[in-house]
PDB file of N, CA, C and O in Angstrom:
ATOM      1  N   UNK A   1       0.815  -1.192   0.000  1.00  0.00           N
ATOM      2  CA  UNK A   1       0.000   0.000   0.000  1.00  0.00           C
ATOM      3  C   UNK A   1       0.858   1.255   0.000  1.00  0.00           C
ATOM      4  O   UNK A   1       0.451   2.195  -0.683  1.00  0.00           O
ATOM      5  N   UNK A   2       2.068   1.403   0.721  1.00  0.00           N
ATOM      6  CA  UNK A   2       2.958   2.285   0.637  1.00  0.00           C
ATOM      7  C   UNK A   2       4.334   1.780  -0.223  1.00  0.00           C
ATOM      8  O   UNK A   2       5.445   1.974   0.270  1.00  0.00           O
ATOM      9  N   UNK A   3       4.252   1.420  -0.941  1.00  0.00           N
ATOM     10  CA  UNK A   3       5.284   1.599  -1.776  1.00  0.00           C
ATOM     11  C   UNK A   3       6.437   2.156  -2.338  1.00  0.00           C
ATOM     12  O   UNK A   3       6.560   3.243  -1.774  1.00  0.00           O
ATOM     13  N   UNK A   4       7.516   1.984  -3.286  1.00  0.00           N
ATOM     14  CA  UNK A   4       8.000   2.715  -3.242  1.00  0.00           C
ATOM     15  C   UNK A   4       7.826   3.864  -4.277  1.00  0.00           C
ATOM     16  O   UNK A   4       8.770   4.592  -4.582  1.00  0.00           O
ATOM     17  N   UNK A   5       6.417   4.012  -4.872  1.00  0.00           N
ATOM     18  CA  UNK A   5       6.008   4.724  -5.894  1.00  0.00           C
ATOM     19  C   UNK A   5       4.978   5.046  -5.306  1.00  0.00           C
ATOM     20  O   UNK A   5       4.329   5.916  -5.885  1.00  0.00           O
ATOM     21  N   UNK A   6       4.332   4.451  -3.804  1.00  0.00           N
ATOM     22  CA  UNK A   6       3.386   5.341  -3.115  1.00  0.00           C
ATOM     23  C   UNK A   6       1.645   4.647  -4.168  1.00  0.00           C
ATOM     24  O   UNK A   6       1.576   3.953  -5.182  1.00  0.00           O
ATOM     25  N   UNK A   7       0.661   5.199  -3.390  1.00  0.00           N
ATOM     26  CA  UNK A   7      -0.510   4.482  -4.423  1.00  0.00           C
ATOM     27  C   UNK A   7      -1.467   5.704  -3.451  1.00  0.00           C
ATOM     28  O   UNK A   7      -1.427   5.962  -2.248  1.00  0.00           O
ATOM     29  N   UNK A   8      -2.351   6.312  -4.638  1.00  0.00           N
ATOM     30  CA  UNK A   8      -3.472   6.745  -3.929  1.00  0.00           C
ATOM     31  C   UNK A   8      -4.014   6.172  -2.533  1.00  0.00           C
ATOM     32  O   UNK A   8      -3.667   6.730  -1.492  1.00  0.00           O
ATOM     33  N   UNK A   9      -4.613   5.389  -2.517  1.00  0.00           N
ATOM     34  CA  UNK A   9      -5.423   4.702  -1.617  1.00  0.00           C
ATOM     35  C   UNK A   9      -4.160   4.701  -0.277  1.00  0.00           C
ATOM     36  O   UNK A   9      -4.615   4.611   0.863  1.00  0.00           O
ATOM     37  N   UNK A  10      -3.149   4.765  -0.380  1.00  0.00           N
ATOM     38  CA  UNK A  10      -1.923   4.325   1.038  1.00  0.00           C
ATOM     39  C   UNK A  10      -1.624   5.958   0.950  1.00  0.00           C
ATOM     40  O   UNK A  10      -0.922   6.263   1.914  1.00  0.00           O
ATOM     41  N   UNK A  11      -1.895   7.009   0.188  1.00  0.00           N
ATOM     42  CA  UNK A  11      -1.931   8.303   0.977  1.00  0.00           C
ATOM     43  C   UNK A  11      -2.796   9.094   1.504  1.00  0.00           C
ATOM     44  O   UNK A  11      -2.476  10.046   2.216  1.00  0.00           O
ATOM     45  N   UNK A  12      -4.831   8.559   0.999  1.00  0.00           N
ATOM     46  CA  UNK A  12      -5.172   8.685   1.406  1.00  0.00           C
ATOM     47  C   UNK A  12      -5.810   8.211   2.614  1.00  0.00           C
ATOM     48  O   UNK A  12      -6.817   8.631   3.182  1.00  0.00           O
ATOM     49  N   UNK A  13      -4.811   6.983   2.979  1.00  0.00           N
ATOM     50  CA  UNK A  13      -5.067   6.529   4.346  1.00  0.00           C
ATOM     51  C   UNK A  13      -4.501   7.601   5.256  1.00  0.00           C
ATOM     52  O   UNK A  13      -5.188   8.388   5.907  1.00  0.00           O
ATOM     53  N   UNK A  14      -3.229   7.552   5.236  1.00  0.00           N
ATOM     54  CA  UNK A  14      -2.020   8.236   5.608  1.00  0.00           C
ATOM     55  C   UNK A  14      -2.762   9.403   5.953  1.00  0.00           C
ATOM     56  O   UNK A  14      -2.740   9.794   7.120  1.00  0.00           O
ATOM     57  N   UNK A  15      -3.387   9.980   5.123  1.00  0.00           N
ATOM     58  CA  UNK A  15      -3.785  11.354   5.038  1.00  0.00           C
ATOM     59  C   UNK A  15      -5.400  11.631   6.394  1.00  0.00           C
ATOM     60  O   UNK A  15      -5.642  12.644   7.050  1.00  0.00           O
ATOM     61  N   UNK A  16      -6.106  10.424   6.364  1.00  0.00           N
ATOM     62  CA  UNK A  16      -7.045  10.222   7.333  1.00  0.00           C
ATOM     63  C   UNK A  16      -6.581   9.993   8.544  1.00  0.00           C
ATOM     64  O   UNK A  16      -7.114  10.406   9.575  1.00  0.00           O
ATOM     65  N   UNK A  17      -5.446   9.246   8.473  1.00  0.00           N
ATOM     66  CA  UNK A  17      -4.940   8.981  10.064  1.00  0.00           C
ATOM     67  C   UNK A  17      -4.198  10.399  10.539  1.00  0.00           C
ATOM     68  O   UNK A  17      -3.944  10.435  11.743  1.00  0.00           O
ATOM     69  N   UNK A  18      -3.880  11.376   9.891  1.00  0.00           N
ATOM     70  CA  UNK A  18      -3.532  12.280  10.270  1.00  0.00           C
ATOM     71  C   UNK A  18      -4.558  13.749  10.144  1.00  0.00           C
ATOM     72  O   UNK A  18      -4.195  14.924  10.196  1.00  0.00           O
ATOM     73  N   UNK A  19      -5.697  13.286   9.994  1.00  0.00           N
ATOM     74  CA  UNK A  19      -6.673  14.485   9.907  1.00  0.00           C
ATOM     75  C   UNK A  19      -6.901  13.809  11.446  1.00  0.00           C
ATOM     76  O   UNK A  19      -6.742  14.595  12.379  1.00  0.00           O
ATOM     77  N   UNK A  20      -7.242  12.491  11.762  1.00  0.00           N
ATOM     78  CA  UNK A  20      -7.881  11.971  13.105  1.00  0.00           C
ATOM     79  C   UNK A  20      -6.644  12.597  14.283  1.00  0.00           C
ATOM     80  O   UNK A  20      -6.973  13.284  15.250  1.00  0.00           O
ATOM     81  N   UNK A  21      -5.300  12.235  14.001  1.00  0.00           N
ATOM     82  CA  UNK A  21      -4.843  12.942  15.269  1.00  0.00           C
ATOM     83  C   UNK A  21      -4.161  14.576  15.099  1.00  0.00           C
ATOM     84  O   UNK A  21      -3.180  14.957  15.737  1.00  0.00           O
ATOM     85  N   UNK A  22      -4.691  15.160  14.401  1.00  0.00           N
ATOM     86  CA  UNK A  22      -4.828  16.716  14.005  1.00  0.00           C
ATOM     87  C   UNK A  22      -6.289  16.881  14.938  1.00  0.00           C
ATOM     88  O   UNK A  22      -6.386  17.409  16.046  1.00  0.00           O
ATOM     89  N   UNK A  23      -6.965  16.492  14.426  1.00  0.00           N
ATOM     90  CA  UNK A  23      -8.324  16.562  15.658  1.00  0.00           C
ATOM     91  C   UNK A  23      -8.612  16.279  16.975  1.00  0.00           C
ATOM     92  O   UNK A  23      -9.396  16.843  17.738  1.00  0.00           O
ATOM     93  N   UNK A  24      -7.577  14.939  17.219  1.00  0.00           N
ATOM     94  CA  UNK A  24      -7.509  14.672  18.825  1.00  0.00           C
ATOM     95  C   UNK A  24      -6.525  15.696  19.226  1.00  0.00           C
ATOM     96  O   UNK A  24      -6.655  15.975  20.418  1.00  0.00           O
ATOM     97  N   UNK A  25      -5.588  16.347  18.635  1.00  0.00           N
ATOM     98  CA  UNK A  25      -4.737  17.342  19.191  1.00  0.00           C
ATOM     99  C   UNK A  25      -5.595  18.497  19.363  1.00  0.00           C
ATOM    100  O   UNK A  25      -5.322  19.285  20.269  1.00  0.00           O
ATOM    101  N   UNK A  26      -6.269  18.635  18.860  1.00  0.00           N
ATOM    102  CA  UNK A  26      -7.076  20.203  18.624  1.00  0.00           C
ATOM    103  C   UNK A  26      -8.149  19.710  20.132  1.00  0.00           C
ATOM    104  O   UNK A  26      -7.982  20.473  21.083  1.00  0.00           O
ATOM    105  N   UNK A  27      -9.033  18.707  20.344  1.00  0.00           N
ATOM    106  CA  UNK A  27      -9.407  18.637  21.093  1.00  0.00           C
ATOM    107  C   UNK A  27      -9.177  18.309  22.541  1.00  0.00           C
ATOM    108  O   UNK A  27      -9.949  18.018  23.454  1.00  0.00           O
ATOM    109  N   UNK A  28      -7.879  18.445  22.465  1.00  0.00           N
ATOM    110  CA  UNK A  28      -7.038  17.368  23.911  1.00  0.00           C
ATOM    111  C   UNK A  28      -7.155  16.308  24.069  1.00  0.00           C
ATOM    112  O   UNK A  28      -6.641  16.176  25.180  1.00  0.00           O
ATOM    113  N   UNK A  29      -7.530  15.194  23.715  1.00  0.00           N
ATOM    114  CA  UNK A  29      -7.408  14.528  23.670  1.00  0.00           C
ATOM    115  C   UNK A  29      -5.722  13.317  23.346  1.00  0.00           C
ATOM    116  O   UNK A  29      -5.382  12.156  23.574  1.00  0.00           O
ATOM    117  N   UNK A  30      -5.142  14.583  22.696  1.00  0.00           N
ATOM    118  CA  UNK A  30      -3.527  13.747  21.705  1.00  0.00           C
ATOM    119  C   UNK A  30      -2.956  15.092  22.569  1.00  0.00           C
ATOM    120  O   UNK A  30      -3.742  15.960  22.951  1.00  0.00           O
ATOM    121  N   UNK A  31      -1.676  15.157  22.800  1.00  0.00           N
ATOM    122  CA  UNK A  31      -0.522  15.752  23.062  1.00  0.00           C
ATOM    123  C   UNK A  31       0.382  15.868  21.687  1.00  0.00           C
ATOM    124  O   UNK A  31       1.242  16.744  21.599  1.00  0.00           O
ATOM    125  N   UNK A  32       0.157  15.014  20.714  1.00  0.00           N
ATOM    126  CA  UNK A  32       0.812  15.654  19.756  1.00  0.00           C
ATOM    127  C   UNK A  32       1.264  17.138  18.852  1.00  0.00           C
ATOM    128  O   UNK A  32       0.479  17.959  18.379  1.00  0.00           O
ATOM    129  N   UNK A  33       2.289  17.156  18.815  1.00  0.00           N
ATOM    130  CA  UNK A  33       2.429  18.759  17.954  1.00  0.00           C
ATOM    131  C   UNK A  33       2.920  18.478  16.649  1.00  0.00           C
ATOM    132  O   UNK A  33       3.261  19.302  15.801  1.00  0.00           O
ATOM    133  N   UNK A  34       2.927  16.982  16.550  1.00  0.00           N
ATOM    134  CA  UNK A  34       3.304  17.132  15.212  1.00  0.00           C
ATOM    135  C   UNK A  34       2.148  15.901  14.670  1.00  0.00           C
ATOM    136  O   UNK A  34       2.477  14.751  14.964  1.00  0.00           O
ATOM    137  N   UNK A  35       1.005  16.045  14.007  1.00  0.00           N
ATOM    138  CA  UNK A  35       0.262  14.802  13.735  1.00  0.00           C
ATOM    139  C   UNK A  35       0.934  14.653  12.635  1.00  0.00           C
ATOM    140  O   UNK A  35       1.008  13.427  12.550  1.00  0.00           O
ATOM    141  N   UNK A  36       1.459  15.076  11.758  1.00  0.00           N
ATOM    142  CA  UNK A  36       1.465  13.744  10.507  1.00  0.00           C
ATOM    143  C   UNK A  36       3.068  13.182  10.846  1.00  0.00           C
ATOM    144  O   UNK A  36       3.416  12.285  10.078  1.00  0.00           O
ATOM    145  N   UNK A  37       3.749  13.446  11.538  1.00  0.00           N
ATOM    146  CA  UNK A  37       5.128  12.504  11.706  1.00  0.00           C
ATOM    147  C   UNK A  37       4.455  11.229  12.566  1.00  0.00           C
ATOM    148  O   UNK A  37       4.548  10.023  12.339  1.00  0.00           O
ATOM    149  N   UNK A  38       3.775  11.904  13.591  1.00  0.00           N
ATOM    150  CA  UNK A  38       2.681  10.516  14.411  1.00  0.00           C
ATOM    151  C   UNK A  38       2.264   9.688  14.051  1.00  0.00           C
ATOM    152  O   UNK A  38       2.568   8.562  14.445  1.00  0.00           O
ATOM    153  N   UNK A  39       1.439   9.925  13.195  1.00  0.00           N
ATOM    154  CA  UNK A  39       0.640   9.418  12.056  1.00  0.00           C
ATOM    155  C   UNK A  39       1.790   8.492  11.252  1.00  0.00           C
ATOM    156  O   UNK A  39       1.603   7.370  11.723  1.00  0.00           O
ATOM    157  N   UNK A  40       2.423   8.435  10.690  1.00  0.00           N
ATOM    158  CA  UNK A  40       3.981   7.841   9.862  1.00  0.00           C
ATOM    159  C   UNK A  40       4.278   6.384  11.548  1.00  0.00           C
ATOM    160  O   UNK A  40       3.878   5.251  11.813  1.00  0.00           O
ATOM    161  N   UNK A  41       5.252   7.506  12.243  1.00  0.00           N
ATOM    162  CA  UNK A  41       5.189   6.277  13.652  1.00  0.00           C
ATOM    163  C   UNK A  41       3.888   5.558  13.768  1.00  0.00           C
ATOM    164  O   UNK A  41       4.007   4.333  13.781  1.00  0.00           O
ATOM    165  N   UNK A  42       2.789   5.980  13.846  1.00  0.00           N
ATOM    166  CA  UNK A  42       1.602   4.806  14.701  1.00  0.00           C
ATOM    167  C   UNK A  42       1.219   3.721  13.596  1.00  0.00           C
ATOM    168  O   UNK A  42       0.729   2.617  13.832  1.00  0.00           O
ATOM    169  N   UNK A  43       1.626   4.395  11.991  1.00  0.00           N
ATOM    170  CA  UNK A  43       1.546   3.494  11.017  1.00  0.00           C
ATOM    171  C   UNK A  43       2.026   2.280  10.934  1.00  0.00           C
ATOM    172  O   UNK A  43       1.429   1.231  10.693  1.00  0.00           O
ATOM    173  N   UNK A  44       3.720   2.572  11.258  1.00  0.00           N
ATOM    174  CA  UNK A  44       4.970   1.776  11.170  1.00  0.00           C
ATOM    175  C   UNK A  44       4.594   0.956  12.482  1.00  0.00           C
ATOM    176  O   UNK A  44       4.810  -0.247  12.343  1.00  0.00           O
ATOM    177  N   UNK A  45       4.092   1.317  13.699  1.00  0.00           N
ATOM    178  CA  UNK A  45       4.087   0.334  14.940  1.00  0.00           C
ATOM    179  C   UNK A  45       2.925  -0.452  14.707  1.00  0.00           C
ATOM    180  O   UNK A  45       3.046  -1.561  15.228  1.00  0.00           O
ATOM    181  N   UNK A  46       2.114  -0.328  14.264  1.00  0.00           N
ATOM    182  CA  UNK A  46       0.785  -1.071  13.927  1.00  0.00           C
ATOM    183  C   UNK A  46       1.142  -2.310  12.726  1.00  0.00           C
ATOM    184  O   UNK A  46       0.758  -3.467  12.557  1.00  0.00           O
ATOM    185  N   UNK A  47       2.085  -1.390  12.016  1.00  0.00           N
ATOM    186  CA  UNK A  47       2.337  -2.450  10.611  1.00  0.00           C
ATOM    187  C   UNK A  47       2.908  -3.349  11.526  1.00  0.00           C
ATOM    188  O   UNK A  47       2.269  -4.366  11.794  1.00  0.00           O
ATOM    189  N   UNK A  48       4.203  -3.116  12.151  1.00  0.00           N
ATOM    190  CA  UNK A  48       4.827  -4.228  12.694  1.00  0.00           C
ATOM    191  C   UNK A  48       4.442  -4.963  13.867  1.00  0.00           C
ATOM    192  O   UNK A  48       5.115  -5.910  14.274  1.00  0.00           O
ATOM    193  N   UNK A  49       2.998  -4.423  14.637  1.00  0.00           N
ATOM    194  CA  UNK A  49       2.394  -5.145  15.267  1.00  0.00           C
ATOM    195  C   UNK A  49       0.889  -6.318  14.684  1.00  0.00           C
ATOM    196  O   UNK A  49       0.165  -7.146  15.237  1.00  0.00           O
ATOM    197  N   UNK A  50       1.047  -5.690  13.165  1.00  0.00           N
ATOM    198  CA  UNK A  50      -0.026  -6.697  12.902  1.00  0.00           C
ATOM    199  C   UNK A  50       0.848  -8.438  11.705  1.00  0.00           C
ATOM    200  O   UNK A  50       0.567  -9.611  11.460  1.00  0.00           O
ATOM    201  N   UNK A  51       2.217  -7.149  11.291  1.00  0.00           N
ATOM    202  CA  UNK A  51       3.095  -9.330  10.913  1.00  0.00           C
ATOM    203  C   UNK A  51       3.464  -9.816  11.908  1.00  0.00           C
ATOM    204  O   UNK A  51       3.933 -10.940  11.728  1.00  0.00           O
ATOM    205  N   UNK A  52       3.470  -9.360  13.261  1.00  0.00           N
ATOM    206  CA  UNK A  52       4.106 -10.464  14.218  1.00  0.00           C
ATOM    207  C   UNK A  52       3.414 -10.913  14.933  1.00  0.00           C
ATOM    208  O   UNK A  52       3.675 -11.644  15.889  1.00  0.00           O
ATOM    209  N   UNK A  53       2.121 -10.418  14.453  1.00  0.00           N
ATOM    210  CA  UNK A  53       0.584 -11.361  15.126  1.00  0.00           C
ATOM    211  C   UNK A  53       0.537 -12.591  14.276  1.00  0.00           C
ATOM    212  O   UNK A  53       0.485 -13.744  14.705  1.00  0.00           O
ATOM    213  N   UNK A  54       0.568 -12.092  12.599  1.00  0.00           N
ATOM    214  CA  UNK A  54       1.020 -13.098  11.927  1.00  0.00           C
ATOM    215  C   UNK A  54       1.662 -14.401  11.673  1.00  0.00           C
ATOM    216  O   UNK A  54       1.229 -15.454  11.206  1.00  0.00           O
ATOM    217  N   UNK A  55       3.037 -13.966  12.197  1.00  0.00           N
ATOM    218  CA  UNK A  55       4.085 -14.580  11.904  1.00  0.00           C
ATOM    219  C   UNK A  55       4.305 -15.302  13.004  1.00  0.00           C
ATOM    220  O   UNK A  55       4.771 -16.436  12.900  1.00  0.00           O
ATOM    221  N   UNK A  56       3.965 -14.689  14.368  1.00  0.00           N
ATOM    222  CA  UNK A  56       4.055 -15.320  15.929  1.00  0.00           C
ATOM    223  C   UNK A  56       2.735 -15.643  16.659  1.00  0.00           C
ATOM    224  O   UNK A  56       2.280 -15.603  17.802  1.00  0.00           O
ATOM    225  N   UNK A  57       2.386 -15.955  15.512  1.00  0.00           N
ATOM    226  CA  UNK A  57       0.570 -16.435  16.574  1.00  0.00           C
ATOM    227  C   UNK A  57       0.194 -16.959  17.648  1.00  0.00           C
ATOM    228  O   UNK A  57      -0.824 -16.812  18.324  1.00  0.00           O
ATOM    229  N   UNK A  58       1.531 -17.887  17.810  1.00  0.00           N
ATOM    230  CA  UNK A  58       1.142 -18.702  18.659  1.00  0.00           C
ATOM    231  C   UNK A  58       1.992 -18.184  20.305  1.00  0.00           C
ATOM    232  O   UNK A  58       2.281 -18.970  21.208  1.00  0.00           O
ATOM    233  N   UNK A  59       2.218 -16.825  20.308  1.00  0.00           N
ATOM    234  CA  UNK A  59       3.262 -16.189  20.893  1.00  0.00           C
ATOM    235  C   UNK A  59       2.459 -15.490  22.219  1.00  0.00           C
ATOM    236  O   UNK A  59       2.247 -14.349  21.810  1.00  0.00           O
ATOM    237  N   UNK A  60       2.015 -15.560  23.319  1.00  0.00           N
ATOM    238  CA  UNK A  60       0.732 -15.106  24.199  1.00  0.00           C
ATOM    239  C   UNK A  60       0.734 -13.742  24.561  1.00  0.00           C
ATOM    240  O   UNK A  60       0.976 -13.217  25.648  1.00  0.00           O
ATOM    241  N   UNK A  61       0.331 -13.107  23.139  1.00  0.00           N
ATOM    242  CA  UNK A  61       0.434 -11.605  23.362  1.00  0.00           C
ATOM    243  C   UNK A  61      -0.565 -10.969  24.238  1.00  0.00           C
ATOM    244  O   UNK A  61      -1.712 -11.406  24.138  1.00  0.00           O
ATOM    245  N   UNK A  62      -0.306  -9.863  25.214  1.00  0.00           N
ATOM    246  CA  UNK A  62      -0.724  -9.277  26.275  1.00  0.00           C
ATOM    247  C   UNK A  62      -2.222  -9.334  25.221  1.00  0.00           C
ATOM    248  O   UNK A  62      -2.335  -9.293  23.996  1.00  0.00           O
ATOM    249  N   UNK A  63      -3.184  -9.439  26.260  1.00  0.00           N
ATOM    250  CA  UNK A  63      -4.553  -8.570  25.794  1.00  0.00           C
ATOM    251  C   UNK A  63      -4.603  -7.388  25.674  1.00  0.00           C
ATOM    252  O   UNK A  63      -5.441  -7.139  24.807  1.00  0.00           O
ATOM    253  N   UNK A  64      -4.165  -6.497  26.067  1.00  0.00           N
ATOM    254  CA  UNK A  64      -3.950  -4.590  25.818  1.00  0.00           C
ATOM    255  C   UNK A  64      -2.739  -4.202  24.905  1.00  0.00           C
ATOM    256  O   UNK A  64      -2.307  -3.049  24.934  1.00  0.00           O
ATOM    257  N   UNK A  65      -2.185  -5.160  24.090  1.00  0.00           N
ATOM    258  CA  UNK A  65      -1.086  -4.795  23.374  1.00  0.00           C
ATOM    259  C   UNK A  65      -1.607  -3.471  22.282  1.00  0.00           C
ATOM    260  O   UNK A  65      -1.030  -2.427  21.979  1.00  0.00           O
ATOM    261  N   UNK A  66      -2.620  -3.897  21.965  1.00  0.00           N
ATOM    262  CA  UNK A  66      -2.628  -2.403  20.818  1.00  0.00           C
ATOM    263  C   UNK A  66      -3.308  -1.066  21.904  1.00  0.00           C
ATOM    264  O   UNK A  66      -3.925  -0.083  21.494  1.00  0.00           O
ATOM    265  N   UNK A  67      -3.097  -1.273  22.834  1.00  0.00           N
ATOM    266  CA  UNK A  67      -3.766  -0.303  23.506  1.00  0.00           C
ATOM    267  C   UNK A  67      -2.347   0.361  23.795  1.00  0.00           C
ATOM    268  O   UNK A  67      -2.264   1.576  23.615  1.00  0.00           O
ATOM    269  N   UNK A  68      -1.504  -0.166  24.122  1.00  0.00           N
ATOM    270  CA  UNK A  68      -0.447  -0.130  24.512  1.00  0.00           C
ATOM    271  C   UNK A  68       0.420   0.359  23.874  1.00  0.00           C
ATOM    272  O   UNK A  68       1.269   1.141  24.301  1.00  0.00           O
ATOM    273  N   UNK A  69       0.273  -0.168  22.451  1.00  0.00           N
ATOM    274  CA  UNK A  69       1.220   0.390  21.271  1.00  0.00           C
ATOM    275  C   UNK A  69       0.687   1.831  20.807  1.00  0.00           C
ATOM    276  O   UNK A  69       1.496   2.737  20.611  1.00  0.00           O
ATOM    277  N   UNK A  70      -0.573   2.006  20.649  1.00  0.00           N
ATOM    278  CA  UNK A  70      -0.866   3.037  20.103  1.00  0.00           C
ATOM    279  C   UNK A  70      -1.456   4.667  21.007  1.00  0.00           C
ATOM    280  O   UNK A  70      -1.690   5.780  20.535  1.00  0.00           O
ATOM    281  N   UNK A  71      -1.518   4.256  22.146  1.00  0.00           N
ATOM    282  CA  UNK A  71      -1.688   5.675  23.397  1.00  0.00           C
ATOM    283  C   UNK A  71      -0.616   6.281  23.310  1.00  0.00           C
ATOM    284  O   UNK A  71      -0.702   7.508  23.369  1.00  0.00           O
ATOM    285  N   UNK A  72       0.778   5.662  23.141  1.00  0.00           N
ATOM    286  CA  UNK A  72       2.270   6.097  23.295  1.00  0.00           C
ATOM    287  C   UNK A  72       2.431   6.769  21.998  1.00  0.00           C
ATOM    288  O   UNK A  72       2.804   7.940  21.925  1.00  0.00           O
ATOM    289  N   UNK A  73       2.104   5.914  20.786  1.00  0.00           N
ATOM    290  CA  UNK A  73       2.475   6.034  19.838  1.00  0.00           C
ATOM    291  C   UNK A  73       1.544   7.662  19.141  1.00  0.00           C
ATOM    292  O   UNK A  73       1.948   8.620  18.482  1.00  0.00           O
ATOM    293  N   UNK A  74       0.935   7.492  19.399  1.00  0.00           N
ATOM    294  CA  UNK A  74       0.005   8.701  19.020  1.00  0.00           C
ATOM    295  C   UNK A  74      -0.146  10.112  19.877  1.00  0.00           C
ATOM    296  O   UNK A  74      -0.603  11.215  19.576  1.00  0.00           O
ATOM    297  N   UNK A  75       0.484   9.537  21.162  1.00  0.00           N
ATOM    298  CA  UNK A  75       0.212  11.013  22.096  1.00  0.00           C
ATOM    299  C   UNK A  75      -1.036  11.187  22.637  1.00  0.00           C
ATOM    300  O   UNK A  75      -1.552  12.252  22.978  1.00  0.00           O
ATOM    301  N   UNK A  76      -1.552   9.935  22.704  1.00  0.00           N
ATOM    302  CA  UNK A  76      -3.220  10.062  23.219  1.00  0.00           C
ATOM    303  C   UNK A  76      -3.774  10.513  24.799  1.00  0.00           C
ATOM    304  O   UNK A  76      -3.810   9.777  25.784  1.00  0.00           O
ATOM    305  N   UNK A  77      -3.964  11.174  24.760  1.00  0.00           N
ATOM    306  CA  UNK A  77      -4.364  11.551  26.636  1.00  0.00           C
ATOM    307  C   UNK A  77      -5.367  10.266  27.562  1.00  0.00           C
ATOM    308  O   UNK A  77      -6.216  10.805  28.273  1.00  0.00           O
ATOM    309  N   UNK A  78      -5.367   9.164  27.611  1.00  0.00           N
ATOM    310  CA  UNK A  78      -6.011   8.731  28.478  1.00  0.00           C
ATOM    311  C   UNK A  78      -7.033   8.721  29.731  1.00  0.00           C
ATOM    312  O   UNK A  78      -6.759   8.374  30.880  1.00  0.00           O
ATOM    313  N   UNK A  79      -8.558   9.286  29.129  1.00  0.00           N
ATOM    314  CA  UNK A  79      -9.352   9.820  30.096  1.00  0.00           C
ATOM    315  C   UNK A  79      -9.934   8.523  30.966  1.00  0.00           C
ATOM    316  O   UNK A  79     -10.691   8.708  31.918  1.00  0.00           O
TER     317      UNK A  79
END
């Protein structure tokens, strides 16, 4: 989807995940000051948290792992 020639559809993802934490920043919700570098990181931690669900299935991943990966990863305020 992100390629190295890039594809509509993988920038206008890119481009939604960073209108969403442009908005949680605006609302307090995110601490971020920079959403679209965030957006790039929470991409890359998600990608590599969803092949090693894949690849390590049988591996007894925490139950809150994406909760985990992505509050940090995004700057999310935790109410």
């Amino acid at each position: 989807m992100f390629g190295d020639h890039g594809s509509p559809q993988g920038a206008e993802a890119l481009r939604v995940l960073t209108d969403c934490l442009t908005a949680c920043a605006a609302s307090g919700d995110a601490l971020s000051d920079d959403p679209a570098t965030d957006a790039i990181v929470l991409w890359l931690g998600l990608h590599g948290l969803a092949h090693q669900r894949i690849v390590a299935s049988s591996y007894p991943w925490p139950t809150d792992i994406t909760r985990r990966l992505t509050v940090p990863l995004a700057h999310l305020v935790e109410n």
